[in-house]
Each structure stands twice: as C-alpha cells, then as structure tokens.
C-alpha positions in Angstrom: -77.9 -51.4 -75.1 -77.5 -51.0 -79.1 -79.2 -54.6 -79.4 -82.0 -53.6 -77.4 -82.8 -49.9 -78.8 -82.3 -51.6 -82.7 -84.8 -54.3 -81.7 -87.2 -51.4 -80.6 -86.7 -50.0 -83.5 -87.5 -52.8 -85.8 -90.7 -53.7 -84.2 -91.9 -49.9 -84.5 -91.1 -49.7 -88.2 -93.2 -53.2 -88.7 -96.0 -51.8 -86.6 -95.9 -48.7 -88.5 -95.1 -49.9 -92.2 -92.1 -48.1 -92.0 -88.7 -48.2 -93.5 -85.5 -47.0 -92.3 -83.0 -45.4 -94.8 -79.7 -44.5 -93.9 -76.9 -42.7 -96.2 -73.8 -44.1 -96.1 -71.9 -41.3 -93.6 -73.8 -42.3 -91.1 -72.5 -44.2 -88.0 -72.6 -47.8 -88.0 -75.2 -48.4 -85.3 -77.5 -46.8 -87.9 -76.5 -48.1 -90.5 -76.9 -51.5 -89.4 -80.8 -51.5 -88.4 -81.6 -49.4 -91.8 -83.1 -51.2 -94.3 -81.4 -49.7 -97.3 -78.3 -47.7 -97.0 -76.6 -45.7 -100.1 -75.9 -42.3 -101.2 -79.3 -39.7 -101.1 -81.0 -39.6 -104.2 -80.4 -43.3 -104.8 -81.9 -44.4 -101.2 -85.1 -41.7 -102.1 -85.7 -43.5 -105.3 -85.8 -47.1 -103.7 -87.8 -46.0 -100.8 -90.4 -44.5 -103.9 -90.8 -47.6 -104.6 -91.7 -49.5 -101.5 -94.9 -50.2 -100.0 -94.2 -48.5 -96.8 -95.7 -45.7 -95.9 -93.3 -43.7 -93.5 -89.9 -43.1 -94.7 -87.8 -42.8 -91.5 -84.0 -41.1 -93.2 -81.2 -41.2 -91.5 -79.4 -38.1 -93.0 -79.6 -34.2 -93.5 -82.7 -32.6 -94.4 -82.7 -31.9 -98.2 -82.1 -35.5 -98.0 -85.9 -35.9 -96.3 -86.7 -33.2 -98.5 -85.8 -35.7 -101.7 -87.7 -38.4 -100.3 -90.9 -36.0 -99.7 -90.6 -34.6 -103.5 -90.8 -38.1 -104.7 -92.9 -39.5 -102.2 -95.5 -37.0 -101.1 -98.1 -39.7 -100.0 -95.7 -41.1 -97.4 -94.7 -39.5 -94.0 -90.9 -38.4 -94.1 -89.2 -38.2 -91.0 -86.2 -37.1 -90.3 -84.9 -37.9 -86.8 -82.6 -35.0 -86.2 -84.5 -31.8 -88.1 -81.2 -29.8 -87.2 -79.1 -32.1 -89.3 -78.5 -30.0 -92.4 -76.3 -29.3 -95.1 -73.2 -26.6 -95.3 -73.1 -27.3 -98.9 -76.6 -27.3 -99.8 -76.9 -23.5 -97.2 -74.5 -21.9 -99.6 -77.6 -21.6 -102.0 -81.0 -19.7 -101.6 -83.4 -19.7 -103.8 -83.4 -15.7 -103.9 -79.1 -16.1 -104.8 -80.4 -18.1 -107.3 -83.0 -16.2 -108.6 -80.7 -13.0 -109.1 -77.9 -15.2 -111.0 -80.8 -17.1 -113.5 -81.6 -13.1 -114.2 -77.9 -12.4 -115.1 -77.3 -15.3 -117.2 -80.7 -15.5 -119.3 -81.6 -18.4 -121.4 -78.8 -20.7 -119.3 -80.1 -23.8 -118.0 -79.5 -24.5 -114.4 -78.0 -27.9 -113.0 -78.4 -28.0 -109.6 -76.8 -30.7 -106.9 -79.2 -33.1 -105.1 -77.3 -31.4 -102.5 -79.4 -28.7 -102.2 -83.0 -27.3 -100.7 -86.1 -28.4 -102.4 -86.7 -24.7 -103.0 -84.0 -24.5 -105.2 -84.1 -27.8 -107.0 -87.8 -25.8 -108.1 -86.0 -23.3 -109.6 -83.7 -25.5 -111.4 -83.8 -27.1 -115.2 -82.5 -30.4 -113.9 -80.8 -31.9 -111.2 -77.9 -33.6 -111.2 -75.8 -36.1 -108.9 -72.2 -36.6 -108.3 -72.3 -39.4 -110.5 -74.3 -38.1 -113.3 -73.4 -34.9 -113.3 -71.4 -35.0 -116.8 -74.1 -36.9 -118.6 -76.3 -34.1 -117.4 -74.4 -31.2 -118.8 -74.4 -33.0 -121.9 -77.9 -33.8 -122.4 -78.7 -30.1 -122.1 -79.2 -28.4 -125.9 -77.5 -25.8 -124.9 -73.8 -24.0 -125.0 -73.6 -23.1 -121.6 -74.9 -23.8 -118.1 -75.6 -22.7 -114.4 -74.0 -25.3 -112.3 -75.1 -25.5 -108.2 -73.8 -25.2 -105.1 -70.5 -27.0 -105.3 -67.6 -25.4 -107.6 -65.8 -28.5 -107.4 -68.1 -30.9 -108.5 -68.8 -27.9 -111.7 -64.7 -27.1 -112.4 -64.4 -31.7 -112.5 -67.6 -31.4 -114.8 -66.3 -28.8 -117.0 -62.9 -31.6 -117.4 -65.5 -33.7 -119.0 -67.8 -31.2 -121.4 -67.1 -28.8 -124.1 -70.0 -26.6 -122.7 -68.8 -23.6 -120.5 -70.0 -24.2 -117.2 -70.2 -21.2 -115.2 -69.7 -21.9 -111.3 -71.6 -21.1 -107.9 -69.0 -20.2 -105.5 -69.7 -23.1 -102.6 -68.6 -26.1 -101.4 -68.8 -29.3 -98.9 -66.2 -28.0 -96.6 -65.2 -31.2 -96.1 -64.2 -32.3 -99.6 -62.9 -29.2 -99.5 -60.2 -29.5 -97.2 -58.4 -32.2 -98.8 -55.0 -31.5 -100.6 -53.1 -32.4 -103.7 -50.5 -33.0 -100.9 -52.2 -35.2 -98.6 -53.1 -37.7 -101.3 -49.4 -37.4 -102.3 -48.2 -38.2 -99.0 -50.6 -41.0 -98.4 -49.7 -42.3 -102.1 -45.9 -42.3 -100.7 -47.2 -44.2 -97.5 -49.5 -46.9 -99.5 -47.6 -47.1 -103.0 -50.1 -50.4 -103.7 -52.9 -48.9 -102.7 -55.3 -47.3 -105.3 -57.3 -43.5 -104.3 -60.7 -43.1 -104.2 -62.2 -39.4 -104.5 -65.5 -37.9 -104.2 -66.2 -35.9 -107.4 -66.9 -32.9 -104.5 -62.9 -32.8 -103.8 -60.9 -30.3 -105.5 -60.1 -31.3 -109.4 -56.1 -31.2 -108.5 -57.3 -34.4 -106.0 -59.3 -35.8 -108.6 -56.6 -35.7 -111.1 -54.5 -37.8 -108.5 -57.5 -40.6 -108.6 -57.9 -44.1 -109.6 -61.6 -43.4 -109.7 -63.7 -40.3 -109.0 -66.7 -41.7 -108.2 -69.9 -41.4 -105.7 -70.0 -43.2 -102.1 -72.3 -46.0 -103.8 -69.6 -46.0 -106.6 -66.6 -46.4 -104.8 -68.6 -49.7 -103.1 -68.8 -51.1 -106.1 -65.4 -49.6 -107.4 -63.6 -51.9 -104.2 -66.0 -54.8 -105.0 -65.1 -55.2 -108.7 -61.4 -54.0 -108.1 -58.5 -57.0 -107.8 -56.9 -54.3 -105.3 -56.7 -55.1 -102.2 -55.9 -51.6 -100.7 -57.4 -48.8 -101.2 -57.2 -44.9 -100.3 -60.1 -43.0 -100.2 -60.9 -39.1 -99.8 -64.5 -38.8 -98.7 -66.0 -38.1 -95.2 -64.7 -40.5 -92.8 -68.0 -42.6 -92.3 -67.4 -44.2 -95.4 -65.4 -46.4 -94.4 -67.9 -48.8 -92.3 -69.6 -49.5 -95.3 -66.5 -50.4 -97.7 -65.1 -52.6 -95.3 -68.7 -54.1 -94.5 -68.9 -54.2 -98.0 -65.6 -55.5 -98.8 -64.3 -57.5 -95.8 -61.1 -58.8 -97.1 -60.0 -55.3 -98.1 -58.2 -52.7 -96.6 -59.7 -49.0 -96.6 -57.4 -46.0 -95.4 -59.0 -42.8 -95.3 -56.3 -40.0 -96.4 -58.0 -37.3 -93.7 -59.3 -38.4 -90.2 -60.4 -34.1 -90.6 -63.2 -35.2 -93.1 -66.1 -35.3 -90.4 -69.2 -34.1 -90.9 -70.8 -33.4 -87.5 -74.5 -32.6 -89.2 -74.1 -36.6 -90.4 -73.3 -37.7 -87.1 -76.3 -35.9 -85.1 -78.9 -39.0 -85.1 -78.6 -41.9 -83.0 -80.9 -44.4 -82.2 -82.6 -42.7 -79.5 -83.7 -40.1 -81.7 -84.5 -42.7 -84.7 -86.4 -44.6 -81.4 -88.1 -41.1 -80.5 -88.9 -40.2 -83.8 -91.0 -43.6 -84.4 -92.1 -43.8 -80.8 -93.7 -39.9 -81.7 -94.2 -39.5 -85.3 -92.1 -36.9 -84.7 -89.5 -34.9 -87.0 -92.1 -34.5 -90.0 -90.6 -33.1 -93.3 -93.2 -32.2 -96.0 -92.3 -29.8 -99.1 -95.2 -27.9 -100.2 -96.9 -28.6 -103.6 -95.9 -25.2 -105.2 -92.4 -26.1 -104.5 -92.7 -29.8 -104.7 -93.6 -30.5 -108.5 -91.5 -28.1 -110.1 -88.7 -29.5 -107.8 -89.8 -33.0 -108.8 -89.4 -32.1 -112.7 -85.9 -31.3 -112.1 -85.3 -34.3 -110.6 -87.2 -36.5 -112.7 -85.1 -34.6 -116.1 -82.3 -36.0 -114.5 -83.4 -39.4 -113.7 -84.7 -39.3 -117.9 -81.1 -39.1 -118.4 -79.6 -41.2 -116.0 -82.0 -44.2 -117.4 -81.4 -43.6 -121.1 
C-alpha cells in the first residue's frame, strides 16, 4: 500500500513542480519519497534554491513557516497544519516584547525553533549548530537567547558574553539524564554518545559530540566507530542507519518521541497535493523583518 500511495505522490509533485522536504524525525515512509531530508533551516535553504514552485514540508509549522520567509513566491504546504512545536509555543511575540523592554540595547538570538512572529522581533537567528558562532559575531557584551535554556546555558560554555536565558525547552531533550547516558555508557563501553545541543549541558558534558541531527550524520559517517549512542528524538535513527548501514545506532531513551513529528503520513502528504491544501503563508510585515534575522545568521554561518 506504501508503494502505491508514494508512487501517487511522486507523480503529483512532477505534475505540480513540487518538492517534498522531510526533516529527519520524521517516519521512514516519509522520509523515503522526500526529495531532500535534513534538519529545518538547512532543508528551507535548499528548497530556496530549487526551481519548484510548491514546497510540500514534512514537519511542524515554524518549519513551513521558514520555508515561506525565504521562499515567499512558492506555495508552502504543510500536510498536517496541527503539527507544531512545544518548544517554539514557549515563546510569543508579546513575552518577547516585554523582556527586549527589560533588557534594552541586548541583542536577541532567537532559535529557528520558533514562530515567524518572533524570529521578526529578533536581531538574528540562530541554529543548534551555529548558535556559538552567533553569540560571538554579535558586538555586544550580552545577549537575549530564545526559547530553549539548554541550547543558551551549552552556548554560554562556549562564549565570554553573558547570555541571559528564556525559561523553555524541547521537552524531549529535556527528559534525558546525566544518568541515563551513564547507564547506557556502562551498557555500550565502545560505543561513542551523540547529543543534541537541546539536551541538558550535564548530557552534553557526557558527549563525544554535541552536534545537530544533520551533524551527527556526518559525525557517524566520518567516525572509525562503529557504535554509537545517541540522545535525540527517536526518529533519528532511520536516517543514521540509512546513512550509515554498517553501523550500529542505540538510542539512550525510547521516551524521546515527539508525537507533533509523527502526525503526517502519506495520506495527508497525498491529500495535501491531491488539494493544494494545508497552505502556510507568513505575511510581509512579519516576513521581511523575520527574514533579516535569518539571513544575519546565514551572513555568519557562510563567513
């Protein structure tokens, strides 16, 4: 039945001069008829590029909402439009709005994780994989990094700037211990751990590499390991072993699922190219100061 629905697929997105982007939590059926799969702001960059003009993304909205700022002559879609973001709710533009008033003059780095509307009322954006180079590219002594504390507390390991924190989190990330590394470690003593820069700083202390989902692909790849532990949300794994076939990938916490990653399936990427359905468009007064965030960052990221 997969077979069939993923050749529907395909034909719909050649009809339509579409392209199918999937992030790398989400499940393998998906993954597999995408076109490009990685983590968000990387697959919204590529996709930018393209010649296609509907971006069908297989993720959670501010991920469509990425794609839209840099892309606002192509149709986003986004099959499930109730697939969204713990992480990047913890934040509202008016929050933000009252803490830029408290803290005057200090520059705020904001998550890709995050609504459109707050990336416009941000002084650049940031990744999990940039986010140190960003800090330090700022001329200034202190900044205003959000949503996640944990990605801003293993940021502040790696600047001499003050960072001041926003108090939220990918619950996911979240939930991993110190301990259940340790245990795993004691388990797998040749095997090296893999974190996501969004788990706690006493997890990324225990790491071989803190690094982003793309990262830890090419991590595994480059690595003469041959086993590796990883803390990150539990579809990661498809795409390391996919990536790496002669590896072995244990994930230290089966309890790092995110349901809102798991919503579409490819009857609603089928529906959603079948209706045109599942529109996401950010609106030009939010768009462009949104996009200047985002293309500081990328200013940084190529230098």
């Amino acid at each position: 039945m997969d077979v069939e629905i993923q050749s529907r697929i395909k034909a719909l997105l050649k009809q339509k001069n579409a392209i199918l982007l999937a992030h790398n939590y989400q499940p393998p059926e998906i993954q597999d008829v995408a076109d490009f799969c990685g983590d968000s702001l990387e697959l919204s960059i590529r996709a930018a590029e393209t010649q296609a003009e509907v971006l069908v993304f297989c993720g959670v909205h501010f991920m469509a909402e990425t794609a839209s700022i840099l892309s606002p002559q192509k149709t986003v879609l986004l099959p499930r439009t109730d697939a969204g973001c713990p992480m990047a709710d913890m934040v509202t533009p008016e929050a933000l709005q009252a803490r830029i008033e408290s803290l005057p003059g200090v520059p705020v780095v904001t998550y890709v994780n995050s609504s459109a509307a707050v990336k416009a009322l941000s002084t650049i954006c940031c990744t999990s994989a940039n986010a140190a180079a960003v800090v330090n590219s700022l001329d200034a002594d202190e900044v205003l990094m959000v949503p996640d504390r944990n990605l801003a507390r293993n940021t502040a390991a790696q600047t001499d700037k003050k960072v001041h924190l926003w108090d939220g989190c990918c619950p996911f990330h979240d939930i991993l211990t110190p301990e259940m590394v340790l245990a795993a470690k004691a388990a797998h003593p040749e095997a090296l751990f893999l974190a996501h820069p969004e788990c706690l700083p006493e997890v990324v202390a225990l790491a071989d590499a803190a690094v982003s989902t793309s990262g830890m692909i090419r991590f595994a790849r480059d690595s003469q390991a041959s086993t590796f532990l990883v803390g990150t949300e539990v579809g990661m794994h498809y795409p390391l072993q996919k990536a790496c076939p002669d590896k072995e990938f244990i994930m230290v916490s089966e309890r790092m699922h995110c349901d809102d990653m798991k919503k579409i399936s490819l009857e609603d990427v089928l529906r959603c190219l079948e209706t045109m359905g599942g529109e996401v468009k950010v609106p030009e007064d939010i768009r462009v100061p949104a996009l200047t965030a985002v293309e500081r960052m990328i200013a940084v990221t190529a230098s």
